[in-house]
N, C-alpha and C positions, 0 to 999 in steps of 0.2 A: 391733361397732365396733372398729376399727384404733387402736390409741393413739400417737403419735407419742413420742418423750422430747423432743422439742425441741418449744416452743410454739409454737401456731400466727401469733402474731405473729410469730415469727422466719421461718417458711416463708415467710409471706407478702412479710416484708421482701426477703428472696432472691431469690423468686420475681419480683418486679416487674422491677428490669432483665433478667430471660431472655426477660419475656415481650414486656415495649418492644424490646429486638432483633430477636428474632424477627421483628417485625409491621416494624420498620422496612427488616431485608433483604428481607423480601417486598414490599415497597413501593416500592425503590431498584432503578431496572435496575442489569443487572452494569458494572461498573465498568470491565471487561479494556478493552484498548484496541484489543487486535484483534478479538473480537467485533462494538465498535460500529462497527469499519473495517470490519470485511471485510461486514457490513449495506451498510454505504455503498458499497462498491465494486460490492455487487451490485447494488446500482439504478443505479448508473453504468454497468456493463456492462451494465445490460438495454437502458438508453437510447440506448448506442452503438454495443453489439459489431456492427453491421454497415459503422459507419463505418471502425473501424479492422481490423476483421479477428475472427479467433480465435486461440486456442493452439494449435502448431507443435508438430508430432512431431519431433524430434530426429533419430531414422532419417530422415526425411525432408527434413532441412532441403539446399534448392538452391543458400545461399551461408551464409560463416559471414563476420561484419563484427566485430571487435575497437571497441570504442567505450572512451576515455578517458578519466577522469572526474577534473579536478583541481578544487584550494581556489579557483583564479581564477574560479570558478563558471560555467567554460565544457563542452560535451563538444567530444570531435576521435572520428569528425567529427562536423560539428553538422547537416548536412545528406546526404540519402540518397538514392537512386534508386533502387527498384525494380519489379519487373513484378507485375503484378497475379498471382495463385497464386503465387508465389514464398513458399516458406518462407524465413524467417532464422534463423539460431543468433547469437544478438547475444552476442557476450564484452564483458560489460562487467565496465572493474579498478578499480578506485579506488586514483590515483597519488597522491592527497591527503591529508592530515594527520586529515581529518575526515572523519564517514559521507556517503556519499552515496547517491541511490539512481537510479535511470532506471523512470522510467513512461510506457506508452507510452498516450495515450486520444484525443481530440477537444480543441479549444482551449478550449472552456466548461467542460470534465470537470477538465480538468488547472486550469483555474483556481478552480474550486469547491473540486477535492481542497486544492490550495494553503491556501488560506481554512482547510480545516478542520486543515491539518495545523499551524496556527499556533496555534489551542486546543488542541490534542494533541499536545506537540513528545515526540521519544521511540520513537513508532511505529515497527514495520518490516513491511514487507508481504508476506504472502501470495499474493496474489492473481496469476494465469499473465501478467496483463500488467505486470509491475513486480518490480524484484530492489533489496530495500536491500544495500550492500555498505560494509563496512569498511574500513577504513584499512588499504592493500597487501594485500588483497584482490580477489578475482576472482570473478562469477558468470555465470552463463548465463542467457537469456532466450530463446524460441524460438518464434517469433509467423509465422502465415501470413498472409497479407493477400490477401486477397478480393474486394477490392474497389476500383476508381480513384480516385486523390482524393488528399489528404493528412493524414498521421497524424504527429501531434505527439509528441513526449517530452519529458520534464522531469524536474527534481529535485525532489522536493517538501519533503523538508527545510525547516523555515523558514527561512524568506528565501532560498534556492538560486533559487525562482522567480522572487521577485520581484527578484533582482539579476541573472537573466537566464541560468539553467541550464535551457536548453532547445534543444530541436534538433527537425529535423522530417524525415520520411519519404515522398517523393512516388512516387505508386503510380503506374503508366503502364500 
């Protein structure tokens, strides 16, 4: 038998909060913010990606459109035209004080994303249809559209949505 020098009331004492943590992080999903976003984004895309399109190759993009993103919670421009296959290289800058970002989905998507991004303020996204951008800052977005119809964007920052930072995309 193993003898310890410290008693085993003391082990035990020690021992209890490693073992209560332990059991509790296995218990608690992960806490990131991007993991349980980008979960969410992926059932969004599954639901929609044929509404609004896919992700755009770069080499191939057929137009590039500069998009403006200020604090008056508008973009310029806020409305767009183009042909169905048509790649876009969207430059989006943020000329504002604050973050912003442009996401491009379906009007129910962008408004469910909104909803959640208001319990999870903080987030920035991953995901091929949506760029968070910085205060004078600049990023690229690069979306093919496949499809007739119209494709929404927004800020989802909280409150950017709901004060009316959206713009929309009519495919022809």
């Amino acid at each position: 038998m193993i003898r310890s020098r410290f008693p085993s009331r003391f082990i035990r004492a020690l021992s209890a909060p490693f073992v209560l943590g332990a059991v509790t992080l296995a218990l608690v999903p992960p806490a990131f913010a991007d993991d349980s976003h980008g979960m969410h984004m992926q059932h969004a895309h599954d639901s929609a990606a044929e509404a609004i399109g896919e992700p755009g190759n770069d080499a191939q993009a057929t137009r590039t459109v500069e998009v403006d993103m200020r604090d008056t919670m508008r973009f310029s421009p806020a409305t767009l035209t183009v042909r169905r296959g048509d790649t876009v290289r969207f430059v989006v800058i943020n000329n504002g004080k604050i973050r912003h970002e442009m996401t491009l989905g379906t009007a129910a998507s962008l408004a469910e994303h909104a909803k959640m991004m208001q319990q999870m303020p903080g987030m920035s996204h991953t995901e091929a249809n949506a760029v968070t951008v910085d205060p004078g800052q600049r990023k690229t977005l690069v979306w093919h559209f496949t499809q007739p119809g119209t494709v929404e964007f927004a800020c989802l920052e909280p409150g950017h949505f709901e004060a009316g930072m959206r713009g929309v995309v009519n495919v022809r």
